[in-house]
C-alpha positions as a printed NumPy array, in Angstrom:
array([[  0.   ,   0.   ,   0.   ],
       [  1.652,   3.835,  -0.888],
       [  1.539,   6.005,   1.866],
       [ -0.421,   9.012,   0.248],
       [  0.396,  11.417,   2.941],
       [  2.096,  14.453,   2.087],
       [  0.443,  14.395,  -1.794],
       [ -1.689,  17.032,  -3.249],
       [ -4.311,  16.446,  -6.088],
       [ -5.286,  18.858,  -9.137],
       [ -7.262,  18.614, -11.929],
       [ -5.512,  16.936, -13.917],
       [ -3.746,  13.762, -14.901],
       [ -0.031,  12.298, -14.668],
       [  0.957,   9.314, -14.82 ],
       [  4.508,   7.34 , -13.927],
       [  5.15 ,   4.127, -15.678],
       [  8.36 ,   2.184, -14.256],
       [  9.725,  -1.238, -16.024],
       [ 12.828,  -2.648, -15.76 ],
       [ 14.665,  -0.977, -18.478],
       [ 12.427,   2.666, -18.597],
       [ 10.949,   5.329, -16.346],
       [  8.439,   7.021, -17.886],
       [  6.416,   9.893, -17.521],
       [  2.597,  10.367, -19.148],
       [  1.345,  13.772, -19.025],
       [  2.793,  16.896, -16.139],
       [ -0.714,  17.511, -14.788],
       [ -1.672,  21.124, -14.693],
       [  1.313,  22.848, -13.213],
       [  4.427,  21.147, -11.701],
       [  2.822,  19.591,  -8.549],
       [  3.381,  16.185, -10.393],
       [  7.277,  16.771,  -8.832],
       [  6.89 ,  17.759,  -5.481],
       [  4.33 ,  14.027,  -5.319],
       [  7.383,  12.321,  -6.473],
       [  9.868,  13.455,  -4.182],
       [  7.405,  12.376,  -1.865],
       [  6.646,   9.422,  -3.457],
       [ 10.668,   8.333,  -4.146],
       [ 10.454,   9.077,  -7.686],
       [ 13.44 ,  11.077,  -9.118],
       [ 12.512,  13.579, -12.046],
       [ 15.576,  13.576, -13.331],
       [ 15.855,   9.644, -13.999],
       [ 12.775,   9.758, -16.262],
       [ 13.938,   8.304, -19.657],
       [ 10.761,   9.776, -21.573],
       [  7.87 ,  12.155, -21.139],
       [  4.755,  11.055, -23.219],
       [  2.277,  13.964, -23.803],
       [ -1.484,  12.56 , -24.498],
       [ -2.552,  15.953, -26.011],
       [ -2.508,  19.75 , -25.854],
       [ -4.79 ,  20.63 , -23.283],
       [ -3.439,  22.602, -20.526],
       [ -3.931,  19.985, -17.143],
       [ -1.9  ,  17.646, -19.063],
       [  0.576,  19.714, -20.438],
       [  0.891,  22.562, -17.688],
       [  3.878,  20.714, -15.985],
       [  6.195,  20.564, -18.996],
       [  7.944,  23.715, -18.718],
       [  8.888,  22.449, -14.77 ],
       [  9.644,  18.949, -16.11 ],
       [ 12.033,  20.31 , -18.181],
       [ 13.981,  22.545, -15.808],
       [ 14.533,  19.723, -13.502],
       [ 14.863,  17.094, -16.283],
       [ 17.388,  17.867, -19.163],
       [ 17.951,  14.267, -20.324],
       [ 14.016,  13.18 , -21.348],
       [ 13.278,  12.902, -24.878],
       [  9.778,  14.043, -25.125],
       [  7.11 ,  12.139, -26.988],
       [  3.939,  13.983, -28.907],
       [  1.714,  14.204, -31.716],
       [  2.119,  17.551, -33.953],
       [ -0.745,  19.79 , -32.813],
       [  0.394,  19.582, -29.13 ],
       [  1.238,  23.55 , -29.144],
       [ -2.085,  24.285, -31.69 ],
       [ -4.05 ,  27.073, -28.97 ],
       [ -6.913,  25.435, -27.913],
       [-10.241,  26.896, -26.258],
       [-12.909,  25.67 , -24.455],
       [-16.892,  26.486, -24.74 ],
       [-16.339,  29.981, -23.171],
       [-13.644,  30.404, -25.41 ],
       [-11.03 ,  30.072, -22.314],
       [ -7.152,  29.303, -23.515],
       [ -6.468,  25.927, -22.605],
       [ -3.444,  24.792, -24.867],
       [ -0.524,  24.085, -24.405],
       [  1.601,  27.052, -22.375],
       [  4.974,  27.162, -24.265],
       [  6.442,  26.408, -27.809],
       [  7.841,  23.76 , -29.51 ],
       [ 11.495,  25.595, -29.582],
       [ 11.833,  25.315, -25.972],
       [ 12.238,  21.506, -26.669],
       [ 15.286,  22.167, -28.334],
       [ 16.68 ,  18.49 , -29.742],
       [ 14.106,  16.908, -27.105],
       [ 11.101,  16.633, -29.008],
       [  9.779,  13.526, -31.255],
       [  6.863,  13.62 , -33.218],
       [  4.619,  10.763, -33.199],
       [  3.18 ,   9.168, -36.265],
       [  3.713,   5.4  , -36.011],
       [  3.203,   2.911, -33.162],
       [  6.195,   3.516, -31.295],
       [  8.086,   0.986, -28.932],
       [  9.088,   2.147, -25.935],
       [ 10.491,  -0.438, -24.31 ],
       [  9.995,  -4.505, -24.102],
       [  6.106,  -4.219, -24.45 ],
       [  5.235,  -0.524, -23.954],
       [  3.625,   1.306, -27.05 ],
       [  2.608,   5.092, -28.137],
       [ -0.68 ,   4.224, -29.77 ],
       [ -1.352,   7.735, -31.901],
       [ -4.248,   6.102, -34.046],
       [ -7.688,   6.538, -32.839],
       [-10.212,   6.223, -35.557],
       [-13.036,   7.548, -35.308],
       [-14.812,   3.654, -35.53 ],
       [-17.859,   4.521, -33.418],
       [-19.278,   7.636, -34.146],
       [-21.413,   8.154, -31.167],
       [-18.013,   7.576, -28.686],
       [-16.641,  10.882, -29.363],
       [-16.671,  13.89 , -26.953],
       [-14.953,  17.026, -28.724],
       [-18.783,  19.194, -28.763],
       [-17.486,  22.759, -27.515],
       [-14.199,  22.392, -27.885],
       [-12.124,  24.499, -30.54 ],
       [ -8.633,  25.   , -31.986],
       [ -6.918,  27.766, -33.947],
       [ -5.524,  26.859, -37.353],
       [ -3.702,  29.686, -39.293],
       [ -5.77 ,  32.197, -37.142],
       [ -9.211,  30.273, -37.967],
       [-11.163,  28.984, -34.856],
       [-12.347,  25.644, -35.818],
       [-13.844,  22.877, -34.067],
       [-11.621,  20.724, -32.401],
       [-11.287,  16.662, -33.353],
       [ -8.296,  15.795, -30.818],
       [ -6.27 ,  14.568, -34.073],
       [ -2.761,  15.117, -31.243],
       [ -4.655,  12.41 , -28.948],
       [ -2.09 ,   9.528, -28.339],
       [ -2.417,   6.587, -25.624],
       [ -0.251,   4.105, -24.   ],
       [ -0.377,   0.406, -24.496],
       [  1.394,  -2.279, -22.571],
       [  1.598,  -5.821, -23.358],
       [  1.873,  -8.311, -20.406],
       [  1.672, -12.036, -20.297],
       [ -0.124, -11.814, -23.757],
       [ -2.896,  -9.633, -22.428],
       [ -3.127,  -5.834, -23.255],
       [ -3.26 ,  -2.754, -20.486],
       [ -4.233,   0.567, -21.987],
       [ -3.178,   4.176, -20.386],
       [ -5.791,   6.906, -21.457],
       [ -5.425,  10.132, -20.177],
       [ -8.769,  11.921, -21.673],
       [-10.153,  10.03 , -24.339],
       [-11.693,  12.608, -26.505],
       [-11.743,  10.824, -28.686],
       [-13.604,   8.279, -27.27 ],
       [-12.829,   5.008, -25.2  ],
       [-14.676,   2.362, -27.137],
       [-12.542,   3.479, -30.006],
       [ -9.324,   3.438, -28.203],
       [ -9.834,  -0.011, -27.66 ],
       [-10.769,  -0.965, -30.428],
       [ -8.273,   0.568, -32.418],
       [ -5.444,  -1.675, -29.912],
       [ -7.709,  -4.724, -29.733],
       [ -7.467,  -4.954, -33.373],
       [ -4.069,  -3.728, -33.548],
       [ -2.408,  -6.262, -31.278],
       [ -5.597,  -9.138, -31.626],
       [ -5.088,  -9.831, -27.561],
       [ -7.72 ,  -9.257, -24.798],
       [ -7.746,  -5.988, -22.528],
       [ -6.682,  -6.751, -18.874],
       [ -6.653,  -3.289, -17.551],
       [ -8.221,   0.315, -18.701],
       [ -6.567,   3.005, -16.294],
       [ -7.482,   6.855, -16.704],
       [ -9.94 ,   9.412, -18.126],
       [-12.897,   8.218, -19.659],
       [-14.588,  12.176, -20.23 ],
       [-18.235,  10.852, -19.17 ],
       [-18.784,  13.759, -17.243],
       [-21.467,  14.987, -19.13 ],
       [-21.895,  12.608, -21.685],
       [-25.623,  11.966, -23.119],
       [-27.375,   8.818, -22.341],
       [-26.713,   7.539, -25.779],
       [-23.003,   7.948, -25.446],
       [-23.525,   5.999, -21.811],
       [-25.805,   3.178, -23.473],
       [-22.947,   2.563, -25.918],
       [-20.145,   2.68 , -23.735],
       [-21.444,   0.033, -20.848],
       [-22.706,  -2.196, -23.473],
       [-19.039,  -2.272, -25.371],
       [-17.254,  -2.436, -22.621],
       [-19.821,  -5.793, -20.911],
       [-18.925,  -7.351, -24.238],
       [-14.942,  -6.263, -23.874],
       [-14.951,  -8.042, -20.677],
       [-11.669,  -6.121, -19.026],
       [-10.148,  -8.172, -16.155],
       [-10.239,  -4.15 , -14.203],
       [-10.668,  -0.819, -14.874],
       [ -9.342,   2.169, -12.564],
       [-11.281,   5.441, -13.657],
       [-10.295,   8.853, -12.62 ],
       [ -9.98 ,  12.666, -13.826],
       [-12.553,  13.444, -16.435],
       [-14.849,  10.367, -15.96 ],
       [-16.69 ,  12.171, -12.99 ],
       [-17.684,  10.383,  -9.664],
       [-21.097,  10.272, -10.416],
       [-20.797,   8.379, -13.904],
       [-17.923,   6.178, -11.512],
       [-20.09 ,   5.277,  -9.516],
       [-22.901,   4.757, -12.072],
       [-20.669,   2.154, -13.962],
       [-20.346,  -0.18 , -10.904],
       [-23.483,  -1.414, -11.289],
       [-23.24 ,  -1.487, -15.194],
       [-20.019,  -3.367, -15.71 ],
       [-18.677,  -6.097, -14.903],
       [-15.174,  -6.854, -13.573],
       [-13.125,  -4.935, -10.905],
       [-13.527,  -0.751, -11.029],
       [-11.895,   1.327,  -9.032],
       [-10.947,   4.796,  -8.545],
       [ -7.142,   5.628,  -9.336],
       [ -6.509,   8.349,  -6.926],
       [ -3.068,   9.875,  -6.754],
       [ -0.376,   7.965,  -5.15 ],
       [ -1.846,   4.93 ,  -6.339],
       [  0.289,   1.97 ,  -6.989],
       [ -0.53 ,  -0.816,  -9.75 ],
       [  1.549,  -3.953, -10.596],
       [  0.681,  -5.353, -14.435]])
């Protein structure tokens, strides 16, 4: 059990992925409170071999500039479109804080299924398989100083394959987390054994909730830790709709795969 004294919460979502051979970082949160949790939780910053950046929304990304001052070794992992200024439905800034210069020799671009290490994947293809699983509505970008509507094209996700069994890392799924799994199920043809993250059901409609429980009963994941933009109340709606063990991935957590 990790002692969780001493750790502070935000909204937002970062993740620390350890193996063997690779210490990696997904997502900085919203500013750089993701550090001071890791001095408290053991974790050197500056022994993280790679930073993996989901997307360009700002509790994700607001740690980078941080990271980097107390990391200068990381290469850093992202689709193109993380720095693209992004707003919300009251046309807030919520991008990205920083440009792609301050990366220096750092940055790599994501366009493939990228190993890691032994096992551990950047998935940065999420079709858009079922329509209804998508949750972009308000959301817009600025592309060559046109306001457009936002598809999440610099959404990326982690996959790691254990004991021929797949365990997906999600931080938001905007793009939706029936097709996240299917894009991996059919990518790697193995059964899911964990989902851990965000599945943005906050304020999804009941259509969007109808599809999602009934795709997920029929994916049959071993467990499923939900936290961030899923929202307690859908949380706790999906214990009684799914089966398997759910639980809420609160920060400090600790999970052996």
């Amino acid at each position: 059990m990790v002692n969780t004294q001493g750790l502070f919460a935000e909204h937002g979502l970062s993740l620390y992925v350890e193996t063997d051979n690779r210490k990696i970082l997904f997502d900085t949160g919203q500013t750089g409170l993701f550090i001071q949790n890791a001095v408290n939780l053991g974790v050197n910053i500056e022994d993280i071999d790679c930073l993996v950046l989901s997307h360009g929304h700002f509790d994700h990304t607001g740690g980078l500039i941080p990271f980097l001052k107390q990391n200068s070794n990381a290469t850093v992992y992202a689709k193109r479109g993380i720095f693209t200024p992004r707003y919300n439905r009251e046309n807030r800034f919520i991008g990205t804080d920083g440009e792609e210069t301050q990366l220096a020799n750092r940055l790599v671009w994501v366009d493939e299924v990228t190993e890691l290490d032994e096992g551990v994947f950047i998935m940065p293809n999420i079709p858009f398989i079922h329509q209804v699983d998508t949750h972009c509505n308000g959301f817009t970008k600025k592309v060559q100083n046109e306001i457009i509507p936002d598809d999440f094209e610099d959404e990326l996700y982690l996959a790691i394959r254990r004991k021929n069994k797949i365990n997906i890392l999600t931080a938001c799924s905007h793009r939706g987390i029936t097709n996240i799994c299917s894009s991996v199920t059919d990518y790697f043809k193995l059964p899911v054994n964990l989902i851990l993250g965000g599945f943005h059901l906050k304020e999804c409609t009941t259509e969007q909730y109808i599809h999602i429980t009934h795709y997920l009963r029929l994916l049959q994941p071993k467990s499923m830790g939900l936290c961030h933009c899923t929202g307690i109340e859908k949380y706790a709606d999906l214990h009684g709709e799914c089966d398997g063990h759910l639980f809420y991935n609160y920060t400090g957590n600790s999970i052996t795969i």
